[in-house]
Every structure is written in structure tokens, then in C-alpha cells.
C-alpha positions in Angstrom: 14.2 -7.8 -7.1 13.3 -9.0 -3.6 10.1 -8.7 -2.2 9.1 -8.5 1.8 6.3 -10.0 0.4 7.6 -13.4 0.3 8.8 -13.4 3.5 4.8 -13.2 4.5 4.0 -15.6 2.1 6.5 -18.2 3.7 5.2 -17.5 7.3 1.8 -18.7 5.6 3.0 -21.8 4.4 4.9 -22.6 7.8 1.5 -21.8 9.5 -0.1 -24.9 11.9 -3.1 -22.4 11.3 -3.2 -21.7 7.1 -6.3 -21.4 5.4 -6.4 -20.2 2.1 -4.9 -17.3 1.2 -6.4 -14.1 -0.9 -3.9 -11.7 -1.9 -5.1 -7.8 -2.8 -3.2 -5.4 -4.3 -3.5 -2.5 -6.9 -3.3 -3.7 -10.2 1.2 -4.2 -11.6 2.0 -4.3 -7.5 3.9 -7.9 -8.4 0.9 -10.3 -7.3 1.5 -13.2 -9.4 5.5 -12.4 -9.6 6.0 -13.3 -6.0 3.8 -15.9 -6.5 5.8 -17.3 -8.6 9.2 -16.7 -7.0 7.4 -18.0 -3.6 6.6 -21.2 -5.3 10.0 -22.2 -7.2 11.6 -21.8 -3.8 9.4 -23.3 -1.9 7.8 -26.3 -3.6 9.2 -28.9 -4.9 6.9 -29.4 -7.9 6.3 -25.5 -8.6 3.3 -23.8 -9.2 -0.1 -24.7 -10.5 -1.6 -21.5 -11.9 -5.6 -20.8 -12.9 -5.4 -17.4 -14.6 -9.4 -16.5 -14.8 -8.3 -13.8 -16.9 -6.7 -15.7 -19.7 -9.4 -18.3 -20.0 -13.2 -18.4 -19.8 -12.8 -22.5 -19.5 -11.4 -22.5 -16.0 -14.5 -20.9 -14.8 -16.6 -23.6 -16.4 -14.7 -25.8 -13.9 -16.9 -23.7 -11.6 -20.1 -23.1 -12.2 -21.5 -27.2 -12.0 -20.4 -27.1 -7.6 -18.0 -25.9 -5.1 -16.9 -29.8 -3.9 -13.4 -29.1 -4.1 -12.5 -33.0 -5.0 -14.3 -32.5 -8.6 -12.7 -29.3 -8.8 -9.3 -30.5 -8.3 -9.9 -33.4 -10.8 -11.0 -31.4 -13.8 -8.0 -28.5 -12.8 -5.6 -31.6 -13.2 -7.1 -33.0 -16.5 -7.4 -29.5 -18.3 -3.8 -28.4 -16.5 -2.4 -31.8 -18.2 -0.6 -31.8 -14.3 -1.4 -33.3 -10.7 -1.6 -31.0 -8.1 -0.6 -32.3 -5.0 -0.4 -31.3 -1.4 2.8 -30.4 -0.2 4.0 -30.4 -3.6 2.2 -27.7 -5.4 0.9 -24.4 -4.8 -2.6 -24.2 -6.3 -2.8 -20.3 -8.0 -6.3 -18.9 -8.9 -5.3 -15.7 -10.5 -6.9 -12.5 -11.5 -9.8 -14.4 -9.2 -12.4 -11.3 -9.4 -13.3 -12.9 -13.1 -14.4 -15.6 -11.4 -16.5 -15.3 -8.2 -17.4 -19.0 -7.5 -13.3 -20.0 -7.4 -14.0 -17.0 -4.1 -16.8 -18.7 -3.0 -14.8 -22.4 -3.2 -11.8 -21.5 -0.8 -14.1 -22.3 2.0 -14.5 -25.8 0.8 -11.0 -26.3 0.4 -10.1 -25.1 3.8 -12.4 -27.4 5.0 -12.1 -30.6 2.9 -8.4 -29.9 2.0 -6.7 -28.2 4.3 -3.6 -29.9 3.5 -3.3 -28.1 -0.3 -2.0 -24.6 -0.2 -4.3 -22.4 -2.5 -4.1 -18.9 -2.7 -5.9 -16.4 -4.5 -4.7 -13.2 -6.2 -6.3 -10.4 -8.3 -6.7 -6.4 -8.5 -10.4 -5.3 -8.2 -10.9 -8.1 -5.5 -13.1 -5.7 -3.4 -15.4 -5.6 -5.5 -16.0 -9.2 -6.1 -15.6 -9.4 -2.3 -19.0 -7.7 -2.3 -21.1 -9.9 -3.8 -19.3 -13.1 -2.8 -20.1 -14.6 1.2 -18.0 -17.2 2.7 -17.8 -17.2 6.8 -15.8 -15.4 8.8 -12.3 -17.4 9.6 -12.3 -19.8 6.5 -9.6 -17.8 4.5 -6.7 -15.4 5.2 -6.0 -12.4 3.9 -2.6 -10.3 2.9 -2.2 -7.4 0.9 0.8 -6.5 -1.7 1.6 -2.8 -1.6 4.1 -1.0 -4.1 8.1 -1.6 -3.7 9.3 0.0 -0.4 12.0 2.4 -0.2 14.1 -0.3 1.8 13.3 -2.3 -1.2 13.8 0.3 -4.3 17.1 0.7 -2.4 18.3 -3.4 -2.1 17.2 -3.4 -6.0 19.4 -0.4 -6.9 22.1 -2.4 -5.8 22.4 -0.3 -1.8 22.4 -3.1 0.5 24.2 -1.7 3.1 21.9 1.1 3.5 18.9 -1.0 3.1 20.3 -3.0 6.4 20.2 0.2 8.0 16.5 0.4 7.3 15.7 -2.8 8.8 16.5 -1.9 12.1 15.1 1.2 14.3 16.1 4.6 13.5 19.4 6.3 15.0 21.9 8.4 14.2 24.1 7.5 11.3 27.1 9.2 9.5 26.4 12.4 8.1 27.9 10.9 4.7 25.6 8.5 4.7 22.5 10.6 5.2 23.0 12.8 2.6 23.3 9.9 0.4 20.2 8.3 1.6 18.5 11.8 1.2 20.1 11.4 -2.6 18.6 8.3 -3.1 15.4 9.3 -1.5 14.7 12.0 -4.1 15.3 9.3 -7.1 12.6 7.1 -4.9 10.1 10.1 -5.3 10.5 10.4 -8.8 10.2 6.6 -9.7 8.3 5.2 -7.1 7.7 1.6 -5.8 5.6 0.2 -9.0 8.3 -2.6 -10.0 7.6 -2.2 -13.3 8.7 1.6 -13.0 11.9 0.5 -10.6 12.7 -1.9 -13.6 12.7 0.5 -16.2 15.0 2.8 -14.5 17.3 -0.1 -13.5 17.4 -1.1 -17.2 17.4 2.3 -18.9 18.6 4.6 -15.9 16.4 7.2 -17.3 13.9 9.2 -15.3 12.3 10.3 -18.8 11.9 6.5 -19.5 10.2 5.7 -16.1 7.8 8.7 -16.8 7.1 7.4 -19.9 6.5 3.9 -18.2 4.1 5.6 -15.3 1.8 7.0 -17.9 1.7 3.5 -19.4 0.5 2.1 -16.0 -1.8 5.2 -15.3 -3.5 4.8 -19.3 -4.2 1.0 -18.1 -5.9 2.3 -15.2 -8.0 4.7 -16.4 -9.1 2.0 -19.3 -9.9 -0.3 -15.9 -12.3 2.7 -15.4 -14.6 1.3 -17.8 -15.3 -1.5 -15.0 -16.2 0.7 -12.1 -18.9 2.3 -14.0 -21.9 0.4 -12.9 -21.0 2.4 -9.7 -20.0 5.7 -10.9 -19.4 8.3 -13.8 -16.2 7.2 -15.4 -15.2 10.9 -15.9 -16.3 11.9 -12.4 -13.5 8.9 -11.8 -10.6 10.3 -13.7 -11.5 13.8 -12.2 -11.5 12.8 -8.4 -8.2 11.0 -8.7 -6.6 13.7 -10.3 -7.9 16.3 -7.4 -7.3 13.7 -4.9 -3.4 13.2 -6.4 -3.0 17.0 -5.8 -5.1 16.9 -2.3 -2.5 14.8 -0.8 -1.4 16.0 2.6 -5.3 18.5 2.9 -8.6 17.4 4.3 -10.8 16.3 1.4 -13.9 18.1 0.0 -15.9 15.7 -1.7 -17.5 18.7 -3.3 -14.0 20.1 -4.7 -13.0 17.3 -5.5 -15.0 17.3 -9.2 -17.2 20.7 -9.5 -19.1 19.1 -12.0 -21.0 16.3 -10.0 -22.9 16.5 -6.3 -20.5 15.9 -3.5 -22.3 12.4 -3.0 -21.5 11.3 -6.7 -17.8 12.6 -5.7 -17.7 10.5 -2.3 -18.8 7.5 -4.0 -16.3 7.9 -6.8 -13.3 8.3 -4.0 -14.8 4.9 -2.4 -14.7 3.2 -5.7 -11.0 4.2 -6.1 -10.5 3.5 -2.6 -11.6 0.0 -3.5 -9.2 -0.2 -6.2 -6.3 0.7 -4.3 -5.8 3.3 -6.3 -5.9 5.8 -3.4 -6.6 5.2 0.3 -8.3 7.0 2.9 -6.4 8.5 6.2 -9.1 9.5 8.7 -8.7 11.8 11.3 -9.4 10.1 15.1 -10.2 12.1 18.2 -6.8 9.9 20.2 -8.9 9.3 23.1 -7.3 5.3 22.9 -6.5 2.3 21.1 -7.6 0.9 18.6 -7.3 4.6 17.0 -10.2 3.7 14.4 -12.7 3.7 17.1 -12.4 7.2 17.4 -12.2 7.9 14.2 -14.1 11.1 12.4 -15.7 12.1 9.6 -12.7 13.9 8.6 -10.1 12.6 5.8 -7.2 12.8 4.0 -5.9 10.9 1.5 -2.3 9.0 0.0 -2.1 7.8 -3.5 -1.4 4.0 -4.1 2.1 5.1 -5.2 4.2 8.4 -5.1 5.8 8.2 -8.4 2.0 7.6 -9.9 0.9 10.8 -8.1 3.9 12.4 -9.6 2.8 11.5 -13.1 -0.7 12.4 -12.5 0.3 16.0 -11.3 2.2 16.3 -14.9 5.4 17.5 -12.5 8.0 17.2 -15.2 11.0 14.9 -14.1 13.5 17.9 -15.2 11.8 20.3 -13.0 11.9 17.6 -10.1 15.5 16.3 -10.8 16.8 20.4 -10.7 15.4 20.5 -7.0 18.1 20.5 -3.9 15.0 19.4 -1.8 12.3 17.3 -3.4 10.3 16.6 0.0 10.1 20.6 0.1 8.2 21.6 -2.5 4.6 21.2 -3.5 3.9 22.3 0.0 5.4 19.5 1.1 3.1 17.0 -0.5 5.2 14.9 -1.7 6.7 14.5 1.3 3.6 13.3 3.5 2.9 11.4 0.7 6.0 8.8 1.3 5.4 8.9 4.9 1.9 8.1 4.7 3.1 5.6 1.9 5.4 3.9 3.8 3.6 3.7 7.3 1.0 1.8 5.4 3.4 -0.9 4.4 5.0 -1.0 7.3 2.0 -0.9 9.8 -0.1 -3.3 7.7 -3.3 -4.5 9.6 -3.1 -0.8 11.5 -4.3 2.1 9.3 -1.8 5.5 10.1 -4.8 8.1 11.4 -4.2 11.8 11.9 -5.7 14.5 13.9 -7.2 17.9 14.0 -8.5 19.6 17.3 -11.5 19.5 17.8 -11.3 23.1 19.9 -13.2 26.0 17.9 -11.0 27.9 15.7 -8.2 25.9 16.7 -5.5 25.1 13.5 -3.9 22.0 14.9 -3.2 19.1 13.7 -0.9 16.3 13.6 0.1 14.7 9.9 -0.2 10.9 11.3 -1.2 8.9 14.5 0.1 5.3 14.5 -0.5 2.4 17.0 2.6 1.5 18.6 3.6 -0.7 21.6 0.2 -0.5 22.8 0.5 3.5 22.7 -0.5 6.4 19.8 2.6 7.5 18.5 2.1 11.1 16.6 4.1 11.9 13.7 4.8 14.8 11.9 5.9 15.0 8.7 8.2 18.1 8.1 9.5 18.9 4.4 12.2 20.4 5.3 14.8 20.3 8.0 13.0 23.0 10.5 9.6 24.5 11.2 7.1 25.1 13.5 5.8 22.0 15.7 3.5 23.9 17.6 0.6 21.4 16.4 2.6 18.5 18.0 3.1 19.9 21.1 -0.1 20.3 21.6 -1.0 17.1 20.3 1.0 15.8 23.3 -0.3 18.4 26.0 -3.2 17.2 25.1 -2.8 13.5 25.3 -0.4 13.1 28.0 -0.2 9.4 28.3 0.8 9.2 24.1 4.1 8.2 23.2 6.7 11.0 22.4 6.2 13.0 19.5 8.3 11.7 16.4 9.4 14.3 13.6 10.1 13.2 10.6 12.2 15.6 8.1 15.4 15.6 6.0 17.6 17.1 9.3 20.0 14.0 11.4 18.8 12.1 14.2 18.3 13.9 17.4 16.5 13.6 20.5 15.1 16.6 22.9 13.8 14.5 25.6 12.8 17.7 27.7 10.0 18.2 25.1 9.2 14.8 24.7 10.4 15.1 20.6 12.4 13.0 18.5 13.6 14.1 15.1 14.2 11.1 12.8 15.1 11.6 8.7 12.3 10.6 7.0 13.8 7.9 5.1 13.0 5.6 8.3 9.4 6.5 8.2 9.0 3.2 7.3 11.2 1.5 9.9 9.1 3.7 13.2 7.3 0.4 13.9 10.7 -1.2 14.5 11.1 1.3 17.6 10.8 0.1 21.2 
């Protein structure tokens, strides 16, 4: 399969300015994978890899200091290999086990900062909680589920990926309604590689289902982890609710009737956390960056869209006898890969959305991304037509945004006269490639 991801990871290494890196990501996302790839292609003597999950001794290594000479001396004697600079890419993996090899990156930033070390795991913001290191010593990149540019280049559609990779215009009517094809197959696997490889193994949606309730039992038993911080139950409750809340502003109180709204809000952060969900908050527009403006108000995406398919128990059959996928369950599913795939692609820049503020007023706008030094509204439309009376408004309101961009299964087309652009929502991940 190839990864975007590695791309990033080479930019790193070229980097006058690297510091160590710390890699997040939901748990199965690929971490160590590109990792790995990343280091037989770009060092000559491979990986050196310190999985704290495997091993209790490497965190012995540890606990005596963080002088990063010692360290290295006592990796290379239990590794039975050097590790040198240039050479070598020194792994700590599954690094939340082990909150002193956090702690230590600072030291080699500062005493080595010739060795490339990076740092991977899936619960990372948790041990980011109780670990301090300053500001500026280490760099951080985060690993999300496989793109639809990238479920497509797997699947063997490299031309149509290519088209992707470059802003969105109008392309052959053939080969939209192709891409629409393949788009509903996306929906149904997802990006989690390990689902993508199961259906290019098997091509069987019934065996990818199979293989997303694998990943979403593993999950749940990671449950057992969080619950120093909250109700395990109240857990598996709130990401079901939230899983069916996609595309409507959160309750906490809904969200599990069982428990107080504040036990709910702190199980949706704990989630959040874990990547397992994430947050879209509502901003007022009134400038850039849009999360100064934010509200109170949220919504929320699922870490993956085949996961939140699973999690809904919406059978594949049912899915697979639909003409349009993106149109029904209100059209969750469909915000859901637009909000899944503005997050990958606008990574550092969190997709917003609004809601005005006016009393009784209904409007609102499915997703606000910085763009070009402008807010760019986006909404998401799960069928080919609708009303867009939310976006207009959006615009009368905020004269000096961008046009507004609608995203929905119908061609490319542009009505500069209302200041809207309709673009199929398979390049909802390429709108930050537009001028």
C-alpha cells in the first residue's frame, strides 16, 4: 500500500530543523508499518526498534537517567546492534508504556541531534499528560486512517488517484460515476489498512465486516485502560451515540441517559484522546485562526467511516443494495467522509462549522476550513440537489469569506453569480489543493 505518510516522514529526515519525532495515531492506523517502510528506504542500515509493549526490559534501560549516551549504550548491547547516526533510525514503539523514553527525546535533541529518533504509540495523549518536556524540543505528526486517494492507488486506480492529487474540476462523466462507484465501496470498508487489506485479499465486504468488529472488540478491551478516568460502559455507550450523532450538535446528556452530562463530556474527551472520535466545534467566522472564535457548540466525526459503519450494525447487504450510499442515514455518512477527509488533508487546521447565532435562526454551514488566508465554507450535500439556503447566508453574512463550496455526488460546476461552486465530494479531500 502506499502511505502519504511517508512522504512527511521523509520531509523530517531532510529537515536542517528535525528534532525528534512523536507519531499519534488511533490504534491499527499503520504507525510502526510506515515506519518500517520509511526506514528500509531510507537508511542504509534499517531500523532499530524498542517496542515498550513487547518487553518490560527496555524500560529498565530507563528508569536509572535520561543521559541519552548511557541510553544508547545499553539499547546497543541488549539490541546485539549499533545504532548509528545517519545510519539508523532509532524506533521507541508503543512509547505510552514507557513515559521516561517521552521524557528522554529532549536529551537526545539536545545531545544528539544528529540520530533520528522517533516515537510512536496509540494512547499517546494520555501519557502526554503526565510527561513535561519544553516547548520546541520535539516534533509532532499524526497518522490518520487510509485516504480515499489512497484506498483508491491500493485498489489498483491510479489514474483516478492522480486526479485526486490535483484541485478539483470537471472530469468525464464516465469517470465520475466510476469514482462515485468506488466511493461507495470506500464507505463500506473504510481507510483502516487492515480492513482495505482484507478486502483486497478476500474481495468480500462480509469479510471486512467481520474484520471491523475485530478492530472495534480490540478497542473496547483498550477500554479497560481509560477507566481511571471514566465508566468503561459509559465509554462504550457514548461512542455508540456519538457513531450515530455524526453530522448533529452533541448533547452530552443524550449521549448515555444513564450517567450526568459531565460524566458523558468527560467520557467523549477520553475518546477524543484516543482518537477514536474527534471533536468539530462550531466558530462564530469573525477571522482567522477559526479556533479563536470557536464556541461551545460541537459536532463530532468518527476516527474512521467504515468503523462507524460497524458500530451502527448497518448490514453490508443493506448498504451494498443502495444506488446512493452518501444519501441515506440522513446523510450521515456522507459528512462523515467529508469531515474525515478534510481532517487528513488540512492537518494542523481543524475543519470548524457554524450555526447562527441570530434567535430562532436554523442555519448552519456543515464545515468552515482555513484556506489561502480566507474561511472557506463547505457544505456537504448527500445527494445531488437541495436547499443551500444556510450557505447563502453564511456568505451574506461574512462577505469577505471565500466562495461557498458544495460538496455532493452531482459534476463540477461553477455559479459565480452566487458566489457557489459545486464540486463531487470525492475531492473533499483535495479542496486544500485549490487556489
Amino acid at each position: 500500500m502506499k502511505r502519504f505518510f511517508l512522504e512527511k516522514l521523509q520531509n523530517w529526515k531532510d529537515s536542517p530543523l528535525r528534532k525528534p519525532l512523536i507519531i499519534r495515531g488511533m490504534r491499527q492506523t499503520g504507525k510502526t508499518w510506515c515506519l518500517k517502510e520509511f526506514a528500509f528506504a531510507s537508511f542504509p542500515a534499517g531500523i532499530r526498534l524498542i517496542d515498550f509493549e513487547h518487553s518490560r526490559k527496555w524500560q529498565a534501560v530507563f528508569e536509572p537517567d535520561l543521559d541519552p549516551g548511557r541510553i544508547l549504550v545499553e539499547l546497543e548491547l541488549l539490541l546485539g546492534q549499533p545504532i548509528r547516526a545517519g545510519q539508523n533510525i532509532l524506533v521507541f514503539d508503543e512509547v505510552q508504556q514507557c513515559p521516561r523514553a517521552l521524557e528522554s527525546l529532549r536529551y537526545f535533541y539536545e545531545q544528539m541531534p544528529d540520530l533520528h529518533v522517533a516515537a510512536a504509540g496509540s494512547l499517546l495523549d494520555f501519557a502526554l499528560e503526565n510527561v513535561s518536556f519544553p516547548v520546541g524540543r520535539v516534533q509532532f505528526l499524526d497518522l490518520y486512517p487510509m485516504t480515499f486517494c489512497e484506498f483508491l492507488l491500493a485498489n489498483g486506480h491510479s489514474s483516478m488517484a492522480e486526479l485526486l492529487l490535483a484541485p478539483p474540476r470537471l472530469i468525464p462523466m464516465a469517470v465520475h460515476e466510476v469514482l462515485l462507484q468506488e466511493l461507495r465501496r470506500y464507505c463500506m470498508i473504510g481507510g483502516m489498512p487492515g480492513c482495505v487489506q482484507t478486502w483486497l485479499d478476500t474481495q468480500s465486504i462480509l469479510d471486512v465486516r467481520t474484520e471491523q468488529d475485530n478492530l472495534l472488540s480490540a478497542f473496547q478491551q483498550d477500554f479497560s485502560k481509560y477507566t481511571p478516568k471514566v465508566d468503561r460502559h459509559c465509554l462504550e455507550t457514548v461512542w455508540e451515540n456519538a457513531a450515530k450523532a455524526v453530522g448533529t450538535q452533541i448533547a452530552y446528556a443524550r449521549l448515555a441517559p444513564d450517567y450526568t452530562g459531565t460524566t458523558n463530556k468527560k467520557a467523549f474527551e477520553v475518546l477524543s484522546m484516543a482518537r477514536l472520535l474527534r471533536p468539530v466545534r462550531a466558530s462564530s467566522a469573525a477571522g482567522i485562526p477559526l479556533d479563536c472564535a470557536a464556541t461551545t457548540r460541537i459536532k463530532v466525526i468518527l476516527g474512521d467511516i467504515g468503523l462507524m459503519q460497524s458500530i451502527c450494525n448497518r448490514t453490508a447487504a443493506d448498504e451494498w443494495a443502495q444506488s446512493d450510499l452518501l444519501a441515506i442515514y440522513r446523510g450521515s455518512v456522507a459528512e462523515q467522509f467529508a469531515g474525515q477527509e478534510l481532517v487528513a488533508s488540512f492537518a494542523g487546521h481543524e475543519p470548524h462549522w457554524w450555526k447562527r447565532e441570530a434567535k430562532n435562526s436554523t442555519a448552519e454551514v456543515d464545515y468552515l476550513v482555513e484556506l489561502q488566508r480566507g474561511i472557506q465554507p463547505v457544505e456537504v450535500k448527500s445527494g445531488s440537489a437541495g436547499s443551500l439556503k444556510s450557505l447563502h447566508q453564511f456568505i451574506k453574512d461574512h462577505p469577505g469569506c471565500r466562495d461557498g463550496i458544495v460538496l455532493s455526488s452531482a459534476p463540477y460546476a461553477e455559479l459565480p453569480e452566487q458566489r457557489l461552486r459545486f464540486i463531487p465530494i470525492y475531492f473533499a479531500g483535495s479542496l486544500n489543493l485549490l487556489p
